[in-house]
C-alpha positions in Angstrom: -29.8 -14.0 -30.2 -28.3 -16.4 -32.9 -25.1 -14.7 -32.7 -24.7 -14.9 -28.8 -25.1 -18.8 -28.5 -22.9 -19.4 -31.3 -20.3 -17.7 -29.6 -21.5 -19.4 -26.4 -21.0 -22.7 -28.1 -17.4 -21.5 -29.4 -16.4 -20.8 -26.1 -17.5 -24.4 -24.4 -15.8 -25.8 -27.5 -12.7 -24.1 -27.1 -12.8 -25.0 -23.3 -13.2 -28.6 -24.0 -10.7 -29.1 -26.8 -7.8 -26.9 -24.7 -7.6 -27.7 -20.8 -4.2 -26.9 -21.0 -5.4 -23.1 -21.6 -6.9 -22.9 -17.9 -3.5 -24.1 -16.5 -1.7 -21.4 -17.8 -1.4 -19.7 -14.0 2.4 -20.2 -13.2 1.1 -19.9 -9.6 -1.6 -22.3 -9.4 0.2 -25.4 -11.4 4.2 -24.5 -11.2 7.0 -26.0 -10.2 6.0 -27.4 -6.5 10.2 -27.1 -5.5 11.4 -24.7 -3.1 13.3 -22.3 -4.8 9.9 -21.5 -6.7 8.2 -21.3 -3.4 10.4 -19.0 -2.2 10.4 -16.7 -4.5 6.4 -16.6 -4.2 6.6 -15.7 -0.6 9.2 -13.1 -0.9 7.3 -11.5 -4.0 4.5 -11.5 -1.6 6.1 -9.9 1.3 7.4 -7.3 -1.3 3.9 -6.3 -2.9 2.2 -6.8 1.2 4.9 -4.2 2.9 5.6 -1.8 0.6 2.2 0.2 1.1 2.5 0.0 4.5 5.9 1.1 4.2 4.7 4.1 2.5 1.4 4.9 4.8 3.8 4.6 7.6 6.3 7.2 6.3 3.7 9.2 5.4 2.2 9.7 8.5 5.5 9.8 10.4 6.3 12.9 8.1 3.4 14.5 9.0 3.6 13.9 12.5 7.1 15.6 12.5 5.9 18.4 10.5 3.0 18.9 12.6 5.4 18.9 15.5 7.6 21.5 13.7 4.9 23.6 13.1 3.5 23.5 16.8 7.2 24.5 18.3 7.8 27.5 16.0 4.3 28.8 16.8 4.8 28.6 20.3 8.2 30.3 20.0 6.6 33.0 17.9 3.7 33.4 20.9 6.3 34.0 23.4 8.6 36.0 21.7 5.6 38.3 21.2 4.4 38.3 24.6 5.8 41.0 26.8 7.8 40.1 29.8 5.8 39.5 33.0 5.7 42.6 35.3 8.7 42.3 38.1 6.9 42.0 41.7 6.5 45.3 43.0 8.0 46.7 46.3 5.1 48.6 48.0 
């Protein structure tokens, strides 16, 4: 139990003799100019559409494959079905 609130007390010590540590997020305390801003957003967008990207193709492929499948079964089904019977003459 000693050992845990000595490192406890470490720990608050270290926290009040180096603030700068909890500022070391480039994100929360960087440079506030646009090109910085920028670059934020587009990193963003990047890491926000690129799994969508990929569900989407993903499901598109399978779509198309499912299609692909579904045509050549039918054209198998009716190329093994014999020819309707002609109308008779009675």
């Amino acid at each position: 139990m000693k050992g845990r609130a000595a490192a406890l007390a470490a720990l608050l010590l270290a926290g009040l003799l180096a603030p700068d540590a909890a500022h070391a997020c480039a994100v929360c305390t960087g440079n506030d100019s646009a090109a910085v801003s920028w670059a934020l957003l587009k990193g963003t967008a990047l890491l926000s559409l690129t799994p969508l990207a990929i569900i989407g193709g993903g499901v598109w492929y399978l779509r198309r494959r499912a299609r692909q499948i579904a045509a050549s079964e039918a054209e198998r089904a009716g190329a093994e079905r014999p020819a309707a019977p002609s109308a008779r003459t009675a």
